[in-house]
TITINU-309902 format. One line per field, with one value per residue: residue in three letters; x, y, z of N, C-alpha, C in turn. Coordinates in Angstrom, 1 decimal, padded with zeros to 4 digits. Example, Ala and Ser with C-alpha at 12.3 -4.5 7.8 and 13.67 -1.06 7.14 Angstrom:
REM TITINU-309902
resn [Ala,Ser]
n.east [013.2,012.8]
n.north [-005.7,-002.2]
n.up [007.8,007.1]
ca.east [012.3,013.7]
ca.north [-004.5,-001.1]
ca.up [007.8,007.1]
c.east [013.2,012.9]
c.north [-003.3,000.0]
c.up [007.8,007.9]
END
This chain:
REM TITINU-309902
resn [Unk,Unk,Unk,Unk,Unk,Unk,Unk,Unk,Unk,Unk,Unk,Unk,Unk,Unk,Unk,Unk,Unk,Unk,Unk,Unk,Unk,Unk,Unk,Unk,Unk,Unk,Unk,Unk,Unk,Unk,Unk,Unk,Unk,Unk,Unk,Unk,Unk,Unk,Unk,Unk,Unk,Unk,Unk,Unk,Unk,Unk,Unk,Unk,Unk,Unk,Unk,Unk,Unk,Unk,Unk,Unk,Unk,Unk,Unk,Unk,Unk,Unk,Unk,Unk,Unk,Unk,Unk,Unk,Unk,Unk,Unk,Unk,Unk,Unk,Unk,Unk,Unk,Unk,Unk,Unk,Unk,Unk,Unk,Unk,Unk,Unk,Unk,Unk,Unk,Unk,Unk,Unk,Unk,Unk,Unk,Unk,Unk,Unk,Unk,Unk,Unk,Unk,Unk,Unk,Unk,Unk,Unk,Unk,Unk,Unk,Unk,Unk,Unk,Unk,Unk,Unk,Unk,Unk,Unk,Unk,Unk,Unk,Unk,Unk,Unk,Unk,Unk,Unk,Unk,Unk,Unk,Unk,Unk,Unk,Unk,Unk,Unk,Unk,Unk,Unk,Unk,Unk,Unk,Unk,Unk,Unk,Unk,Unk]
n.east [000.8,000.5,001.6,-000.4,000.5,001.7,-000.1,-002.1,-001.0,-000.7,-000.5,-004.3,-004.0,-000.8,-001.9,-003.6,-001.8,-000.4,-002.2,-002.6,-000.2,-000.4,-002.1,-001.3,001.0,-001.3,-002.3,000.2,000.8,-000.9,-000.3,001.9,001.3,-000.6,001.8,003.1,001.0,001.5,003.5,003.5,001.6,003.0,004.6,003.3,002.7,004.8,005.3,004.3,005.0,007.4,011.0,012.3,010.8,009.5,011.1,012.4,010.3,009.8,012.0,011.4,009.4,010.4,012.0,010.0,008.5,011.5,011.2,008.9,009.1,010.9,010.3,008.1,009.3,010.9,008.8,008.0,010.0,009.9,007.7,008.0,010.4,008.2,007.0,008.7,009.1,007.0,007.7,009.1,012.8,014.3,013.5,013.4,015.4,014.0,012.5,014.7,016.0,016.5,014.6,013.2,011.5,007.6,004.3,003.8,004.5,006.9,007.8,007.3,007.8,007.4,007.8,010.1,011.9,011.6,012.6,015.3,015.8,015.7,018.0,020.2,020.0,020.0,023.1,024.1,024.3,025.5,027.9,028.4,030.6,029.7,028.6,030.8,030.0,030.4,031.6,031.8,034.4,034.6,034.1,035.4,034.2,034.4,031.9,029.4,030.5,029.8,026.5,023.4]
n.north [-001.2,002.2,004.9,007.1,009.9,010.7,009.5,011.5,013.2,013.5,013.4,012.6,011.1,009.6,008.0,006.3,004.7,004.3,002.5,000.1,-001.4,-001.9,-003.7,-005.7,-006.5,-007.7,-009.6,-011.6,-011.8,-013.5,-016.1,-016.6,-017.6,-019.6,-020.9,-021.5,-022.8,-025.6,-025.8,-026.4,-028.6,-030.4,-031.4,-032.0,-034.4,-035.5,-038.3,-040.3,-039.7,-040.5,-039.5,-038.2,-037.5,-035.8,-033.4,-033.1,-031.4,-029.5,-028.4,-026.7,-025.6,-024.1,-022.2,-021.0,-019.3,-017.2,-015.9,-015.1,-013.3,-011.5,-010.4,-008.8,-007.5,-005.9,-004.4,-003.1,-001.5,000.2,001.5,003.0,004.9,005.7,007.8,009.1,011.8,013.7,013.9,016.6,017.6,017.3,014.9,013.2,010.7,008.9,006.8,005.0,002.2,001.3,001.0,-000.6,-003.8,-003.6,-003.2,-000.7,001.0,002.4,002.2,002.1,003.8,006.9,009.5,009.7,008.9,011.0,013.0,012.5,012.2,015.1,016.1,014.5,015.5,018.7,018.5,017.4,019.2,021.4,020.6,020.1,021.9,024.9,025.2,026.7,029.8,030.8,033.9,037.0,039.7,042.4,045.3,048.0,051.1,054.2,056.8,057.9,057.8,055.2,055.7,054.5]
n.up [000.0,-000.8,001.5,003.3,003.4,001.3,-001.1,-001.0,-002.0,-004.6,-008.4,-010.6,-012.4,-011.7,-009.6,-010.8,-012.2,-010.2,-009.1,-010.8,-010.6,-008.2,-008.1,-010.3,-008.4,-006.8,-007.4,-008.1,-005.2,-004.7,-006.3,-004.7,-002.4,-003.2,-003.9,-001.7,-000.3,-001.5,-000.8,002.0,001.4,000.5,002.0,004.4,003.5,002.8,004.1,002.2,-000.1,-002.6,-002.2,-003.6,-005.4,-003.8,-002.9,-005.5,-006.3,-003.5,-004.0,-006.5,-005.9,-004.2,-005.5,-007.2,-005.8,-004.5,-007.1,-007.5,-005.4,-005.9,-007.7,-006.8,-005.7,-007.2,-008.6,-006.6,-006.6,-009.2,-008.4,-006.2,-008.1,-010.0,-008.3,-006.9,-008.9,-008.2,-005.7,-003.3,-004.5,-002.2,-000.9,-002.3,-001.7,-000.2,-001.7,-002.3,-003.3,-000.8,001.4,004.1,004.2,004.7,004.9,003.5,001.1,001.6,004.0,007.0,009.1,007.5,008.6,009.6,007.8,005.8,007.3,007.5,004.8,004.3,005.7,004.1,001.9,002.0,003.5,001.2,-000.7,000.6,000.3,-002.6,-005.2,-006.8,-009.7,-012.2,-014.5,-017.6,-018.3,-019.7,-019.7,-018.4,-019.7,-020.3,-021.2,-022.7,-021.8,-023.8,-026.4,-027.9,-026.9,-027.6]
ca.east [000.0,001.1,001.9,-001.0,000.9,002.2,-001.0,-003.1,-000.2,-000.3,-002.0,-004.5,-002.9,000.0,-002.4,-004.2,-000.8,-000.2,-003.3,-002.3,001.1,-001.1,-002.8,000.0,001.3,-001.7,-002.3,001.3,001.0,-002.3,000.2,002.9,000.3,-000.5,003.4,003.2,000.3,002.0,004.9,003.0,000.8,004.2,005.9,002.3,002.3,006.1,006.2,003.6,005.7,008.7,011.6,012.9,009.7,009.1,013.0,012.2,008.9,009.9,013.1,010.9,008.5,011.1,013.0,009.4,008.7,012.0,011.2,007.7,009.4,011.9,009.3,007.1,010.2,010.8,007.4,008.3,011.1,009.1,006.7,009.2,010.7,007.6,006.5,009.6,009.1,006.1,008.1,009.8,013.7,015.2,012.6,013.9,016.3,013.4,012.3,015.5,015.8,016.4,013.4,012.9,010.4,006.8,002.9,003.7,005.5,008.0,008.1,006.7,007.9,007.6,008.3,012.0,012.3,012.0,013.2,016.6,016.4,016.1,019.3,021.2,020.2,021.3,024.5,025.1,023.8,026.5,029.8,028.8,030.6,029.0,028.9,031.4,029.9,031.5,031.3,032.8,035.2,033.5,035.2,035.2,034.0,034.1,030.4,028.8,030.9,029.1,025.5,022.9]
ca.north [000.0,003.8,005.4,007.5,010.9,010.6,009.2,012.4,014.6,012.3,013.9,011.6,009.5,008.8,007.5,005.4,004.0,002.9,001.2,-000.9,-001.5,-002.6,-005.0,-007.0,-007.2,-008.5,-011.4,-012.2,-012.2,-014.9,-016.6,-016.8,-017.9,-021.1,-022.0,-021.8,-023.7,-027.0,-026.6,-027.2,-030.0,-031.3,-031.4,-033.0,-035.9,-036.2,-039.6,-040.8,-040.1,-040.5,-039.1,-037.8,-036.3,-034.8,-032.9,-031.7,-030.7,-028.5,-027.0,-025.8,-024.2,-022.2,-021.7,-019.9,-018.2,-016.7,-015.4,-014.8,-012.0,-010.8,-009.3,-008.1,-006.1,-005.1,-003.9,-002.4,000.0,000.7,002.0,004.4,005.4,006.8,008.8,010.3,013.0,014.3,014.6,017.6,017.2,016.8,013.9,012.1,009.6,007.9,006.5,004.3,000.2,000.3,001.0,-001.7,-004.2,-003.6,-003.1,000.7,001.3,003.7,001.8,002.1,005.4,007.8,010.8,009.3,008.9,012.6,014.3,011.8,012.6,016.4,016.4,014.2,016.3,019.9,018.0,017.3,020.4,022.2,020.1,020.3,022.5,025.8,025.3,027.9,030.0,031.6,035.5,037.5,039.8,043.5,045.8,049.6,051.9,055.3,057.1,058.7,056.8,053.9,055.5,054.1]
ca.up [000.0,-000.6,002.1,002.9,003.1,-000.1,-002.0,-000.8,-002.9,-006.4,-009.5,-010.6,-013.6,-011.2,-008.5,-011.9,-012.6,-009.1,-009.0,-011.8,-010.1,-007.0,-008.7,-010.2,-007.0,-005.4,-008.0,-007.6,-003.7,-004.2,-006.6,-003.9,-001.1,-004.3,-003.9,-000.2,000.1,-002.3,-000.1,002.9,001.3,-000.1,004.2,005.4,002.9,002.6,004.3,001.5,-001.4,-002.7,-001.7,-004.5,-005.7,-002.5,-002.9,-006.2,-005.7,-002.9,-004.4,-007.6,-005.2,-003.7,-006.8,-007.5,-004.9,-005.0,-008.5,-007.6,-004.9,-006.5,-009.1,-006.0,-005.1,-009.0,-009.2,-005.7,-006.4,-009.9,-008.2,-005.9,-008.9,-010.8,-007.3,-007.0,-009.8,-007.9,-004.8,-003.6,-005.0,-001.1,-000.4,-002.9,-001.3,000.5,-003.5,-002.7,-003.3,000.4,002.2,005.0,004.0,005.0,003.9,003.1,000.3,001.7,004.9,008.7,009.4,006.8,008.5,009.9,006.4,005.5,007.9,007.1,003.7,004.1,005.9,003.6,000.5,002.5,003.7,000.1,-001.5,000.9,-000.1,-003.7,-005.8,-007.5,-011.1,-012.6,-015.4,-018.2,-017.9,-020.5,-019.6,-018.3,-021.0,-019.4,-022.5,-022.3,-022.1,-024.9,-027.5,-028.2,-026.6,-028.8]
c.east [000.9,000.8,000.4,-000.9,001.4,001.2,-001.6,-002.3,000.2,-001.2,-002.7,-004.1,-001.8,-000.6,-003.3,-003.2,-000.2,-000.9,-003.5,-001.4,000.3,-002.0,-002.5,000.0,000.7,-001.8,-001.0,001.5,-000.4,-001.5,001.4,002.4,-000.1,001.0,003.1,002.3,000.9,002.9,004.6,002.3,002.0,004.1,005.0,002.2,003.6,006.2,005.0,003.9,006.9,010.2,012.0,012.5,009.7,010.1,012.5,011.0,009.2,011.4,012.5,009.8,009.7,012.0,011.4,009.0,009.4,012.1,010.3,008.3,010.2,011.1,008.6,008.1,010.9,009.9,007.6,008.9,010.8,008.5,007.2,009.5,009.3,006.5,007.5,009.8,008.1,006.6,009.1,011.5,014.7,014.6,013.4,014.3,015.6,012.1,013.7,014.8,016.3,015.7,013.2,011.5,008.6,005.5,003.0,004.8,007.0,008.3,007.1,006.5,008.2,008.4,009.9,012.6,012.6,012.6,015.1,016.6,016.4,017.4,020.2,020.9,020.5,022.5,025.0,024.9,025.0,028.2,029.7,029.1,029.7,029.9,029.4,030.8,030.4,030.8,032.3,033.4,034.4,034.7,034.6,035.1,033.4,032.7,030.4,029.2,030.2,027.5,024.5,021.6]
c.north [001.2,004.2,006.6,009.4,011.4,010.8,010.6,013.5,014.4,013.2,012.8,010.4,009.3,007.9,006.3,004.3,003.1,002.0,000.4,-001.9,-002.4,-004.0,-005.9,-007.2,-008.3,-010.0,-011.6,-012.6,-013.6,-015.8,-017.3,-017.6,-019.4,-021.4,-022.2,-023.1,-024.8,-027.7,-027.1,-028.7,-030.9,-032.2,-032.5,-034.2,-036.4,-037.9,-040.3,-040.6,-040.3,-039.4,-038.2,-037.0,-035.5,-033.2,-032.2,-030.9,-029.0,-027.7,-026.2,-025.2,-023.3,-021.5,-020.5,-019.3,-017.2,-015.7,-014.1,-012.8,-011.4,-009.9,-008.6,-006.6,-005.4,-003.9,-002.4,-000.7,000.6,001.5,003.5,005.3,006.8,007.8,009.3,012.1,013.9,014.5,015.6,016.7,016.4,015.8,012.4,010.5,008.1,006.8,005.4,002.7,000.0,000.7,-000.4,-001.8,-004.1,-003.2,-001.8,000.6,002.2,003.4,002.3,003.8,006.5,008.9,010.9,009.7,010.0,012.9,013.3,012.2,014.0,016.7,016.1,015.6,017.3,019.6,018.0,018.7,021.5,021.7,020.3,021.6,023.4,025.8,026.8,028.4,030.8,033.1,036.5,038.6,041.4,044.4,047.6,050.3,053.5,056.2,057.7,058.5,056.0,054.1,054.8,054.9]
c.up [000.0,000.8,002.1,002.5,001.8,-001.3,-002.3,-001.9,-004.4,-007.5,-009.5,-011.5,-012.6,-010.1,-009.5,-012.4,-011.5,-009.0,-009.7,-011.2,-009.3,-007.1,-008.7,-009.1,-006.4,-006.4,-007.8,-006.5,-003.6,-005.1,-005.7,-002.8,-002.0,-003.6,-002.5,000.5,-000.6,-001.5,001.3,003.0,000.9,001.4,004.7,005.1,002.6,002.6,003.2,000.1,-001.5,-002.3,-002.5,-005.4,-004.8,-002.6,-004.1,-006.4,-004.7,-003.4,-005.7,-007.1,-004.7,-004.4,-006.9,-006.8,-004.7,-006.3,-008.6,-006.2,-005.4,-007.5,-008.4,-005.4,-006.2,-008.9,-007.7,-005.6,-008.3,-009.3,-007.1,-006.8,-009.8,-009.7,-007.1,-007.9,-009.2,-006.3,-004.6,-004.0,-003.3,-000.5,-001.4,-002.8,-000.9,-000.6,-003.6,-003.1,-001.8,001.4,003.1,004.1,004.5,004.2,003.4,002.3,000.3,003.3,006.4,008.8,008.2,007.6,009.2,008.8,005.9,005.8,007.5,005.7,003.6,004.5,005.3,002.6,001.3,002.6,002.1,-001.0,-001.0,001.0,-001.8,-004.2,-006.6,-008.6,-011.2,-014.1,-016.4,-017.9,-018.3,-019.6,-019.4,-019.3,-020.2,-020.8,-021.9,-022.9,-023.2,-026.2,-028.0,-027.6,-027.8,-029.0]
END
């Protein structure tokens, strides 16, 4: 889920585009919740199959599973990404790929998160260099010469 501080400041095509985003997700998460259940029904009937079914059975559930999250945390830091352009520029940071995992898309504590990213971006906004621009050369001309 978006973060609700966030959601309430979305135009609406970006709040149309998450809810697409959110979607995927959730069939993927009722697809993940299928593997889970196979690998439980695998564990409870183990001693009634083979052994060797049972082994690859459950290493190509968690081969998919694996797969199956890895795309949930794809779709994840997608979905950071195309809310960041609508946040201010020193908010930014908190749009990374390392957000602690949880039901909010931007994590538990939002406003940790801010107030942590307002400080990095000042910190780094006051070590970076001021772009040098060219600036020709002031030429001293004496008045009424050249008035136009």
């Amino acid at each position: 889920m978006m973060n609700v501080e966030i959601w309430k400041n979305l135009p609406s095509h970006s709040k149309l585009a998450d809810l697409r985003h959110q979607q995927i997700q959730q069939t993927m998460s009722y697809g993940l919740i299928c593997v889970s259940n196979i690998v439980n029904l695998v564990a409870s009937k183990s001693a009634e199959m083979l052994k060797e079914i049972t082994r690859q059975v459950l290493k190509l559930t968690i081969v998919s599973a694996n797969l199956i999250g890895d795309q949930l945390q794809e779709i994840n830091s997608k979905r950071r990404l195309e809310v960041k352009r609508y946040l201010n520029s020193e908010y930014g940071s908190i749009c990374s790929s390392q957000v602690k995992n949880s039901e909010w898309l931007f994590g538990n504590d939002l406003n940790e998160s801010l107030k942590a990213s307002k400080v990095s971006s000042s910190v780094m906004k006051q070590t970076m260099a001021k772009p040098s621009r060219y600036r020709p050369y002031n030429i001293l001309r004496p008045s009424g010469i050249y008035a136009p």
